[in-house]
N, C-alpha and C positions, 0 to 999 in steps of 0.2 A: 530240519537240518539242511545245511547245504553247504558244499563242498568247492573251495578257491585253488587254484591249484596253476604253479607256473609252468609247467608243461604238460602237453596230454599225452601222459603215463598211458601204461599197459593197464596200469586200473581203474584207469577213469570210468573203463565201459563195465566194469564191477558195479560203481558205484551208482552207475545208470542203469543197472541192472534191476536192482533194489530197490530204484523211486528215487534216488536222492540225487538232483541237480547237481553238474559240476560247473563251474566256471573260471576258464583258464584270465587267468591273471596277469598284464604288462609286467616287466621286469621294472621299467619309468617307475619312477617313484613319484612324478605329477600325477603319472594316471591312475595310481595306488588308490591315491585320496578321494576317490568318486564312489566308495563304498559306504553308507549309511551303518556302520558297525554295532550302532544301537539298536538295529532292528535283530539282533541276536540276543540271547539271554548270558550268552556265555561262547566264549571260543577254544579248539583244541588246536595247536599248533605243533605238528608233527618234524619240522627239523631246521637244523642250525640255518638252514636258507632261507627262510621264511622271515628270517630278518626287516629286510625293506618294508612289509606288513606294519611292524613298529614305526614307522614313521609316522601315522594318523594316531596311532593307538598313544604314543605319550603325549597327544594335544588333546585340549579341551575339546566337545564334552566327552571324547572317547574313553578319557583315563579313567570313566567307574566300568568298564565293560571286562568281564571276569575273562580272565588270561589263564588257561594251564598248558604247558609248555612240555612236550617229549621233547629229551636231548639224548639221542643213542647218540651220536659222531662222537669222535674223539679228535676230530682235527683240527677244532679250535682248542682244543685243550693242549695238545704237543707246541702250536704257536704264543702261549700265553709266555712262557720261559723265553723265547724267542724275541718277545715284544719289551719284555721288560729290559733285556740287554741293550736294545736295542734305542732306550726312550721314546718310543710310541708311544707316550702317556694318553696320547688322543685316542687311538683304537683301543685303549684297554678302558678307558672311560666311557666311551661310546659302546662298550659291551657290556659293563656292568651298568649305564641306565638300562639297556634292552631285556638285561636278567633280574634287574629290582622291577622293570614295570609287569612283567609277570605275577598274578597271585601266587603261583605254584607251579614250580621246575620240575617235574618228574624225570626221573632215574628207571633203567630197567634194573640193576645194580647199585653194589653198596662204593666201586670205584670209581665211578664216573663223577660223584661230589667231589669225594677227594680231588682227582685231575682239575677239575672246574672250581675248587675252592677259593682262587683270587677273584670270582663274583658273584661269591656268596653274599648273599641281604638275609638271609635266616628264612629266604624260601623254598629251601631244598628238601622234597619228599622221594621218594624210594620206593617203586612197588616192583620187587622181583616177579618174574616173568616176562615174557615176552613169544611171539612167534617168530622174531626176527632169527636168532639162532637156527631155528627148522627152515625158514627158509633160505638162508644162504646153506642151508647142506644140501637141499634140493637143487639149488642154483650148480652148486659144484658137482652134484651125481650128473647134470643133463650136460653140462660140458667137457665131463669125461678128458683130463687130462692126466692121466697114472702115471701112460711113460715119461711125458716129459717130467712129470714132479720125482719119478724117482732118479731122472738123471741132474737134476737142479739138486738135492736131496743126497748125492754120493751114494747112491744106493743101487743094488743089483735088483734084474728084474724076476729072482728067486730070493730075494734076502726077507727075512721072519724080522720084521720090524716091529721094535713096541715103542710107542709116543709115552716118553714120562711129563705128565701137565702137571701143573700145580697152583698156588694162590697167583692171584694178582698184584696181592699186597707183600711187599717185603718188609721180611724182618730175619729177629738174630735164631739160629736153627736151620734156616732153609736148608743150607749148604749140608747139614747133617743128617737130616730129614733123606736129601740126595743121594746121601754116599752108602745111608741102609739101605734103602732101595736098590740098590746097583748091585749089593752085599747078597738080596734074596731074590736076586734076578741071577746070579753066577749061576747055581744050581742048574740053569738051562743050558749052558755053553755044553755039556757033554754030549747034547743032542744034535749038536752042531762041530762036524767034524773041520778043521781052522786050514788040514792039510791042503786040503782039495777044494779049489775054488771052484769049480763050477757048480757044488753043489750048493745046498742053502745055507747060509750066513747070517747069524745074528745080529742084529745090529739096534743100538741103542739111538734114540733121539730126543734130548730133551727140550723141551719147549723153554725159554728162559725169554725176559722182559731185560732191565738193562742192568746187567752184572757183569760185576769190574772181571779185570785180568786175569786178578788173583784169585778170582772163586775158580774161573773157567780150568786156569791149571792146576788148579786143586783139583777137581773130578777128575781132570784125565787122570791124573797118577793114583787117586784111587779105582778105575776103572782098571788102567794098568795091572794094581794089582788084584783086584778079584781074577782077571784071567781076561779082558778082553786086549783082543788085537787093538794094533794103535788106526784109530781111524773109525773104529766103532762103535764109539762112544763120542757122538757130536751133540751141538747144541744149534737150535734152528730157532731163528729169529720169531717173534710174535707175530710177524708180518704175514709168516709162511702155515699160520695156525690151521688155518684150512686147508692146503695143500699136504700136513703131515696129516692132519686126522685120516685125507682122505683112502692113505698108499696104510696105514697102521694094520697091523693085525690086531692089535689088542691096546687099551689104553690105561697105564697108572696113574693113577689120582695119589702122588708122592705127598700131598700137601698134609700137615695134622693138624693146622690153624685151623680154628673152628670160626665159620665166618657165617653171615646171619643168612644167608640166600646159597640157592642150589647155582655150583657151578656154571656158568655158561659153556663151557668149553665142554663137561661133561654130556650136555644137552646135545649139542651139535655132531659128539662121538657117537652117542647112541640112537642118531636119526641116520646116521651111518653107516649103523648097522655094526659099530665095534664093540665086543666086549671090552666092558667099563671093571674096573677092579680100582676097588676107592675103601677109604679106612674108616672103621664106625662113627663116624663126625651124627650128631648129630641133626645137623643140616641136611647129612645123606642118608642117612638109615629113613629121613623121613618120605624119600623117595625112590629108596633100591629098597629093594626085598633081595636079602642074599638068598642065590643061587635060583633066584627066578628069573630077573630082568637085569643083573648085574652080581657082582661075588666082590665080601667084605673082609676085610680082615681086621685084628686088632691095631687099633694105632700106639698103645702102649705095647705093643711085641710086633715090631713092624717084620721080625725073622718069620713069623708065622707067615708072611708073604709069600716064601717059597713054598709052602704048602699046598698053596693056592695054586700057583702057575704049576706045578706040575699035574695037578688035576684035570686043567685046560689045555696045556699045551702036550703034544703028544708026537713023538717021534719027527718034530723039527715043525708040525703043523698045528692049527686049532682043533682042536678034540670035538667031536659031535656034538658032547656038552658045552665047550664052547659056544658052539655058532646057533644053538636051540637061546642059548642066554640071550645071545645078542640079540636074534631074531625078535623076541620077546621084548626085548630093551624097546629097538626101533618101535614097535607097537605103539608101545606106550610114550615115547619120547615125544612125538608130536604137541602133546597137550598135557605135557609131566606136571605145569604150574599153572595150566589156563584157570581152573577154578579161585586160587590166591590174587592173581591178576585182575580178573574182572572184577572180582570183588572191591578188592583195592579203588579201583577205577571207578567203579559206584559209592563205594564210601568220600570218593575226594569228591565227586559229582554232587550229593546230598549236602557237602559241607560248603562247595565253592557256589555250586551254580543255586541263587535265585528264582524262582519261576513264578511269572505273575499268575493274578488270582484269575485270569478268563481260561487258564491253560489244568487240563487232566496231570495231576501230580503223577508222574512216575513209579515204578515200583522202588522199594527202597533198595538195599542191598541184601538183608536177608529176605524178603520174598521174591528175588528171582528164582524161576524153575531150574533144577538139576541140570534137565538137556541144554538148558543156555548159557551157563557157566561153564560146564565138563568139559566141551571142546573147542574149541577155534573151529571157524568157519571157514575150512579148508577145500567144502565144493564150490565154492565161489572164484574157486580160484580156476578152477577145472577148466580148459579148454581156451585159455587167456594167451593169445597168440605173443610171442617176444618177452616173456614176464620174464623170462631170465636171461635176458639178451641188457639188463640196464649195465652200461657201463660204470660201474660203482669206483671205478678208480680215477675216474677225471671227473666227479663229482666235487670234491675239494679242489681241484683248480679251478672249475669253473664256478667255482663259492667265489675263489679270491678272484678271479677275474671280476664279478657281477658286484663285491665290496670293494671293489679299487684298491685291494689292499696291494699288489705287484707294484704301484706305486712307493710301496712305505717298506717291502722285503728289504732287508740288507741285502746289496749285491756281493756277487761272488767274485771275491778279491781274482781271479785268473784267467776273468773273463776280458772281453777288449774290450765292449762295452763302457761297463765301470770304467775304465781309461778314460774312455772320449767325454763320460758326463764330467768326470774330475775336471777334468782341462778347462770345457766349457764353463762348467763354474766356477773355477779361477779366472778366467778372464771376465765373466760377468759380476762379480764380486770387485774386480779392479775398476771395473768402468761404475758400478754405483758407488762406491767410493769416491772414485774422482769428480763424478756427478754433485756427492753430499756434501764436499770440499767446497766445491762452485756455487753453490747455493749458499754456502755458509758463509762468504766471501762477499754474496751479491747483497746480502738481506745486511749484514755487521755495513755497507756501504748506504745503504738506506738509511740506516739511522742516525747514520752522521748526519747526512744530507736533510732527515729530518729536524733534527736538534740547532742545526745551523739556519734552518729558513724560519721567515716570521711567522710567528702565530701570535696573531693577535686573540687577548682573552677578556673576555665581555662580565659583567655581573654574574652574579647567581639569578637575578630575575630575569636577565636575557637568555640563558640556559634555558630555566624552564619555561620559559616562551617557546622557544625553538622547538625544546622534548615537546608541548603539546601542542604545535603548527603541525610538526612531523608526523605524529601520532592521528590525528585529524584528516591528513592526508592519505594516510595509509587505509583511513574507515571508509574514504570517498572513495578512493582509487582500490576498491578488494574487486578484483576481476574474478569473476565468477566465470564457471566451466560451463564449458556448453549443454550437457547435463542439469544442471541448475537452473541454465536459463529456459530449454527445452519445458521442464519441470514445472516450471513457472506461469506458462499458458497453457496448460492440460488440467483437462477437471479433474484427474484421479494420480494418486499416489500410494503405491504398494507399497508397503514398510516387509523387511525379512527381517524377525529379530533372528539374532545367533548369539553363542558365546562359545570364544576360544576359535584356534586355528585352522581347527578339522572342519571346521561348516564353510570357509570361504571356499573350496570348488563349488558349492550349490547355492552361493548368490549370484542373482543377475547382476548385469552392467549397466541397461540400457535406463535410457532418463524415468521412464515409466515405474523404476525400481529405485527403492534406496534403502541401504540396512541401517540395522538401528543395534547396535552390540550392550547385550546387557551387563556388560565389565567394562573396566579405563582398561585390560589388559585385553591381547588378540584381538586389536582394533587392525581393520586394515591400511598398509599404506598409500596415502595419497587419494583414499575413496570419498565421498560423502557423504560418510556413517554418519549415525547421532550418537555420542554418547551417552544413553539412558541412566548410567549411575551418577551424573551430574547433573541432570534435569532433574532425578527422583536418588534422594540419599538414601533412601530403604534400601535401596538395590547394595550399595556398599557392604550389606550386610550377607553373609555366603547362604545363613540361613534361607530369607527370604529370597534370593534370587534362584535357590534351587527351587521353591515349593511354589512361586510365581511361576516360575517359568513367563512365557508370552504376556501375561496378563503385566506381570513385570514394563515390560515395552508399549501395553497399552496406558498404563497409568505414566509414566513417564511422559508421551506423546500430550495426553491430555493435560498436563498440568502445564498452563499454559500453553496451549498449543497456537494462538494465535501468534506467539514468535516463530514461529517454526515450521508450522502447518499452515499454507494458503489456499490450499486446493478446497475445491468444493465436495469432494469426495473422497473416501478413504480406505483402505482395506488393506488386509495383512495376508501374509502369506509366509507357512515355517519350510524354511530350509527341507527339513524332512521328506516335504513333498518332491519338491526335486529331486533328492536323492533318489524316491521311487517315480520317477518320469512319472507324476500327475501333474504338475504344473500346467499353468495355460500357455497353451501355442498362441504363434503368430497370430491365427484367425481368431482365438477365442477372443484376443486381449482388442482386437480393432472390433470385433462383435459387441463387447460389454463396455467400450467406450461409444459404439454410436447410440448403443440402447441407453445409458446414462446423458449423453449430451439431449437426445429424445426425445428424454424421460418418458421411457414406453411402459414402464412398469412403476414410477415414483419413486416413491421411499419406500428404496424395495433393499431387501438381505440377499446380496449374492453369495453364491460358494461355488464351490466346484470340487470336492471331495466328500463322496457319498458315503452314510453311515452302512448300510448295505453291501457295500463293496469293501467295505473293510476287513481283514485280515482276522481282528480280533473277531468279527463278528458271522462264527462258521454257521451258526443257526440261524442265521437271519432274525435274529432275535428283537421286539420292539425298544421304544427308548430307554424306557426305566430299566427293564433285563437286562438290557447292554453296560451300562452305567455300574447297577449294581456287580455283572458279571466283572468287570476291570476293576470296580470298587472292594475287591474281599467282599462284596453281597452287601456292604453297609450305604449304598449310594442313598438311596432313600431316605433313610434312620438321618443320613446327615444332612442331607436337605431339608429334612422336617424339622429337623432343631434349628439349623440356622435361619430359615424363613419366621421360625417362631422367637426369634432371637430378633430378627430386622422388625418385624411387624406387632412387638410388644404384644406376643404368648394372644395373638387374637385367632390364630389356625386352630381346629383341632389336634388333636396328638395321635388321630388316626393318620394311617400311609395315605385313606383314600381322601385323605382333604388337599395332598400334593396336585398340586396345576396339571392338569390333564395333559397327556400327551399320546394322541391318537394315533393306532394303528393304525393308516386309512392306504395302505397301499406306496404313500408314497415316505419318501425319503427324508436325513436330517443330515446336518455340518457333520465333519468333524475334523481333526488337527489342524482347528483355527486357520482357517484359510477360507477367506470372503469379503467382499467389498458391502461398505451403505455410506450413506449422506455423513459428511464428517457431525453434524448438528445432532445425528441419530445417535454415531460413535458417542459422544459425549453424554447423552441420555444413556447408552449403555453403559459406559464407566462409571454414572454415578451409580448406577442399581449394584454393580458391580464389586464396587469400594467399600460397597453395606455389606455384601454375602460374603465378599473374603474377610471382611472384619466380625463376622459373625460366627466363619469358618476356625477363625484364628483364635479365636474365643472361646470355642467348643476345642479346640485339640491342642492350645499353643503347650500348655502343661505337659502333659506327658509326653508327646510327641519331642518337645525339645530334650526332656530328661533325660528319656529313652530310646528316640529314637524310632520308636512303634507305633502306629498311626492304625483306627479303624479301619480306614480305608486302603489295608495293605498287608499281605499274607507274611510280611517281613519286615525287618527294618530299611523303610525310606525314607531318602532326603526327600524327594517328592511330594510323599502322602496326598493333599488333595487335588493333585493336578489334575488328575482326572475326572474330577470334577469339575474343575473349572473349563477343560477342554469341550463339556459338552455344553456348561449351561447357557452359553450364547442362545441356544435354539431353544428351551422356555423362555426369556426374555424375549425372541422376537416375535416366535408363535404368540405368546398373550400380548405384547401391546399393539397387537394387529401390524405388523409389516408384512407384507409380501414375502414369500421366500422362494427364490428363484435361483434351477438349478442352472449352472453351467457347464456344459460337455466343453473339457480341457481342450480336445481335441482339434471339435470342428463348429465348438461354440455355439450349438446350440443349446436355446434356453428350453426351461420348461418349468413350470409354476410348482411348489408343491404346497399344498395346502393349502388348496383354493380360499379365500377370505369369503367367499359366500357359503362356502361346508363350516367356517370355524364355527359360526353364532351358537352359541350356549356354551362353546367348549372353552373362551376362555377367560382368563381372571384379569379381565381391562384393569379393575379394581384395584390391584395390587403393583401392576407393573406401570400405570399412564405415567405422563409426565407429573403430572398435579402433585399426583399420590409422592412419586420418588421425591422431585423438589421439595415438597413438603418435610421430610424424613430429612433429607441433606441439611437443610437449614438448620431444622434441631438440634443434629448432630453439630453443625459447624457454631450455634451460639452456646454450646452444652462443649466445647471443645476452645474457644476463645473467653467465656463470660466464666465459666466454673473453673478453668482450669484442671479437671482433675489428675489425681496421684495415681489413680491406676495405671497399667500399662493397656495402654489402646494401641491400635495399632492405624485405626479410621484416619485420624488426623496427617500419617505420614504416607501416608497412599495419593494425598495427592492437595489444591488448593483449597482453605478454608474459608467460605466464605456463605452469608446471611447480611439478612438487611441492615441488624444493626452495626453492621463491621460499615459498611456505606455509610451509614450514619454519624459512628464514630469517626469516619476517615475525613467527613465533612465537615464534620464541627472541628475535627483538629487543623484543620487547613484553615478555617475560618478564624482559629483563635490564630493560628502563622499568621496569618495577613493582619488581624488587631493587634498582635505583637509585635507586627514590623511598622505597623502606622503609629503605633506609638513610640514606636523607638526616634522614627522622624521626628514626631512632635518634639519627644523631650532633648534632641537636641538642640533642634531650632530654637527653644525656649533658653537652654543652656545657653546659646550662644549670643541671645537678646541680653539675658541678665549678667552676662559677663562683664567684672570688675573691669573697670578701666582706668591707668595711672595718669592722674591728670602731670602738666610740663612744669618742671622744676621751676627751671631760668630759662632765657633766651641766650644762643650763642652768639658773639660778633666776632669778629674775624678781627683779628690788629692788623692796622696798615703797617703795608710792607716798611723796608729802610730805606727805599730807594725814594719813595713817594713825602718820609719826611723831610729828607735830603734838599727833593724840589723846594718843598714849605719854604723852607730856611731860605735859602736863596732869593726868592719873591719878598721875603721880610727886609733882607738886607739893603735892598735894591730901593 
């Protein structure tokens, strides 16, 4: 567990009392998002300020991370009325995503839905209980303000005051419910003589929520007439609910709505130390015992009421009986509902929160022990310097100050203010007007101007010339970023895959890095990501890019990676590791690029996130324990089937015929974070493409159906990732590569598993290049030459390719070029034996008239 917190409270040093981490929080909502949220199983979100937190949590991959949400405040609930008059459709939208992205809103009450019911999504639960009551009555005992609240309050500093409280929820009765009460309360007015003021004076206060005019004057004049003076019978705001409880001698519980939870207002009376006197409601008999810790009367004979009070009140005071009730009340008030509470709390816990298979299941809710449900943990509080010093009433403006909602308030029509903003935006309303006028004026001149000049218009064949002159130009002239070019003479390239918005604070910038997003969506802008669902269509698929995960971005990469990939080296690195500051520093990354340019260790496996050091792994546990411990115990079982799946059933069906993996002291990979020879990479994908298709084979059935995967204590979209996170390190251990660690730090290396300790331990056999080529081919002419109808999944992981696909590809080109040589021929032939019209006649031309005209003339002559 650990604790986020935007101020450091008075109980922070609780919390570090106990072992559990706190960490104060930016209010920046940029620097929210440098929290890795997935390394939680589940979150509790303790109040309406916690808001800004949603900002990561509705982006991808955060939105499966389990949300339950306390809302004691009330003060977004009184502004919801306030917003909708108002048309702030944006802050009321913007509140019901942050109350849907919640699995579960908890209530300490059955009113606080209601109030909040405009963002409702049907996740609203209810566990009555709470310490928060108890503790605002502690808060008001230690600041001690009587006098001043009896004189805010109309009240004398001798006056016998009773608090009549009642429900929260209104309905038809209240008012009458009211006026009994007042009816079996006269009875006491004899004890209080009206003549003489300086002695004690009765006096009435009822607590009321928002009741019209017409109720309020209906009770005085029946107050009037049971006998009280005018003035004696007031009604005190909900605001002031602490202030009467505290000045109260005794307190009526007028309400006979039978409601599903023990009053709060009752609770806080009797930590008060008031005698409580409430009607046999069900709800309360199940936590008063009359006339031990509080006194009941019928709520069908509400007159029996005065029976009651003159039992306890005595000669204008509380009677000995009285104040022994009380005393006893307070007792028990503390922890009147701790055991419903917690329980509650552990039944939502078993049903929301997940717990992977390396982790001790918790107890469930019935077998927690007595002592740890009975009470609240109220020594913890003990000795907490300031705990009741928090200013709880500028808590709500400094909400709306930190959501910028004073922005979007309606202002107060009689302020100056409002004045001056109107005016101003009237005059800046006239000037973009007149602006939009001018614009509209210049652009309608343009198009004349256009329509009137020559445009000369060429063919449809000079068009598409031009579109692909242009087009042509634009492929020559693509200016690459200095990153790219950087990128481009460096032997090694990091690939970060991510998916969704939340992982962009823990990519790098630098040329040395480049991500690779497993979605067309939460691409970043202007970066030079690769989009992997376009280089590999599998990914398109939501299945497959949750249970891929990385390996998703390794097959992508490789399929065809020579467009793509130039570097002679290769290696990945998950976002996750940033998140937890392992990534490699400055020195490690110029350390593991001189040792690669070097080549001081060859075709060597680097990493730099130790299986050892890892989290899940408290027992220092060897490879297969670890595996199977994060595997639901099945890692093994499923490596045996699929290896006997890739290697056509030639393993044994013992565990001990699984590829060795030696305890010898030193260390393995793990969350996919390490550099090798990109030629190596691609030896690894293919071994790779066989086990996840062999994977996919053994689970894809039920897993899809259901949901339920061997490999998982629960239903996960995931299921074998965790497998595949480790299996890199058999594949590199058996086809003998180096595996060489890197300290993130300060970069230094260190070998693990020396290549002179491995001889006998491992299986060349299974993993050389020969062996996998061999197997690929198969697969690739058993996936082009048969076609099969099954559903495979081999073929779409990445390119298919075997000899006779070259073969095929060669003879088809050859028959292209026989095809085209012949097509020359039979034209030329065509155009040899073309029919040809031999000449009809011969034309002559008649001489002119002018020319016979001469003729004639020479004859005459």
């Amino acid at each position: 567990m650990q604790v986020f917190s935007f101020g450091d409270g008075p109980c922070s040093s609780i919390w570090r009392t106990i072992g559990i981490p706190v960490e104060i929080l930016p209010v920046d909502t940029k620097l929210l998002t440098s929290i890795d949220w997935l390394d939680y199983d589940g979150m509790l979100v303790n109040s309406i300020e916690a808001r800004p937190v949603f900002s990561s949590l509705l982006q991808e991959p955060f939105k499966s991370v389990p949300v339950i949400w306390t809302v004691q405040e009330t003060s977004l609930a009184h502004c919801i009325r306030e917003y909708k008059s108002s048309g702030m459709t944006q802050i009321l939208g913007g509140w019901q995503e942050v109350f849907s992205r919640a699995n579960v809103i908890v209530f300490p009450n059955y009113i606080l839905p209601v109030m909040y019911a405009a963002f409702d999504s049907g996740n609203y639960f209810v566990i009555p209980g709470s310490p928060a009551p108890a503790f605002q009555a502690d808060r008001f005992i230690v600041k001690n303000y009587d006098k001043d609240v009896r004189i805010s309050l109309s009240l004398g500093p001798r006056d016998f005051v009773i608090a009549m409280v009642g429900s929260q929820f209104s309905y038809d009765g209240l008012l009458m419910e009211e006026a009994l009460v007042l009816q079996a309360v006269g009875p006491l007015l004899q004890q209080y003589p009206s003549e003489n003021s300086t002695q004690t004076e009765l006096k009435v206060r009822i607590l009321t929520g928002n009741q019209t005019d017409k109720h309020r004057i209906a009770l005085e004049a029946i107050a009037l007439n049971v006998g009280f003076s005018r003035g004696a019978v007031e009604h005190v705001a909900v605001e002031d609910t602490d202030n009467l409880l505290a000045i109260a001698n005794l307190v009526i519980y007028c309400s006979c709505f039978d409601e599903q939870s023990f009053p709060n207002v009752l609770v806080e009376a009797m930590i008060l130390e008031k005698l409580v006197i409430a009607p046999d409601l069900g709800m309360i008999t199940k936590y008063i015992d009359d006339g031990i810790n509080g006194l009941l009367f019928p709520r069908k004979n509400i007159a029996m009421l005065s029976q009651v009070l003159l039992q306890v009140v005595s000669n204008g005071e509380l009677s000995d009986l009285g104040k022994n009730i009380a005393s006893v009340g307070k007792a028990r008030a503390k922890d009147l509902m701790a055991s419903e509470a917690i329980e509650g709390y552990a039944v939502l816990l078993e049903n929301v929160i997940k717990f992977p298979s390396e982790t001790l299941t918790p107890l469930t809710a019935g077998e927690i022990p007595l002592p740890l449900k009975q009470e609240w943990k109220w020594h913890l509080f003990e000795g907490v310097e300031h705990l009741y010093n928090v200013n709880e009433s500028l808590a709500d403006c400094k909400m709306l100050q930190k959501m910028d909602w004073h922005r979007n308030r309606k202002d107060d029509p009689h302020s100056i203010t409002p004045k001056i903003d109107e005016t101003f935006s009237a005059i800046a309303w006239r000037e973009e007007r007149a602006n939009g006028i001018m614009s509209a004026k210049m652009k309608l001149e343009e198009e004349y101007l256009k329509e009137r000049s020559d445009q000369p218009h060429g063919t449809w064949e000079e068009v598409h010339r031009n579109v692909k002159r242009v087009d042509r130009m634009k492929n020559e002239l693509h200016e690459r970023d200095e990153k790219e070019l950087e990128r481009t003479g460096q032997p090694l390239c990091i690939y970060e895959p991510f998916y969704g918005e939340g992982t962009w604070p823990f990519l790098h910038q630098s040329s040395l890095y480049r991500g690779i997003g497993l979605s067309s969506k939460g691409r970043r802008f202007g970066a030079d990501d690769i989009d992997a669902s376009s280089r590999l269509p599998l990914l398109n698929s939501g299945y497959y890019r949750d249970i891929l995960g990385e390996f998703g971005a390794f097959f992508a990469l490789a399929n065809r990676i020579d467009r793509i990939h130039k570097n002679s080296w290769i290696g990945f690195q998950s976002w996750r590791v940033t998140a937890r500051k392992a990534n490699l520093s400055k020195n490690a990354e110029s350390a593991m690029l001189e040792a690669i340019q070097t080549q001081k260790h060859g075709d060597a496996f680097y990493f730099w996130v130790r299986m050892d050091q890892d989290p899940r792994n408290h027992a220092n546990q060897d490879f297969w324990s670890l595996c199977d411990a994060i595997n639901a115990g099945n890692c093994r079982l499923a490596v045996l089937e699929a290896f006997q799946r890739m290697y056509g059933f030639q393993l044994d069906g013992d565990l001990s015929s699984l590829p060795r993996m030696p305890n010898d002291g030193d260390t393995w990979s793990v969350m996919q974070s390490w550099v090798l020879p990109t030629r190596s990479f691609l030896e690894f994908v293919m071994f790779s493409r066989m086990f996840v298709d062999a994977l996919d084979a053994q689970m894809y059935d039920k897993h899809h159906q259901t949901g339920h995967c061997i490999l998982s204590l629960h239903r996960d979209k995931h299921c074998y990732s965790g497998v595949l996170e480790l299996i890199v390190n058999v594949w590199a251990f058996h086809s003998a590569r180096r595996m060489v660690y890197v300290n993130p730090e300060t970069g230094a290396m260190q070998e693990q598993h020396p290549l002179e300790g491995r001889r006998g331990q491992m299986s060349i056999q299974w993993f050389s290049y020969a062996t996998l080529k061999s197997m690929d081919e198969d697969l690739a002419e058993e996936a082009d030459a048969d076609h099969p109808d099954r559903r495979w999944l081999w073929p779409q992981t990445g390119e298919v390719v075997w000899q006779g696909l070259y073969e095929r590809e060669r003879t088809m080109r050859q028959q292209e070029k026989e095809r085209r040589k012949q097509q020359t021929k039979d034209k030329i032939q065509r155009m040899k034996k073309r029919a040809r019209q031999k000449t009809i006649g011969r034309y002559i031309k008649p001489p002119s008239d002018d020319a016979g005209r001469l003729n004639d003339t020479r004859t005459d002559s």
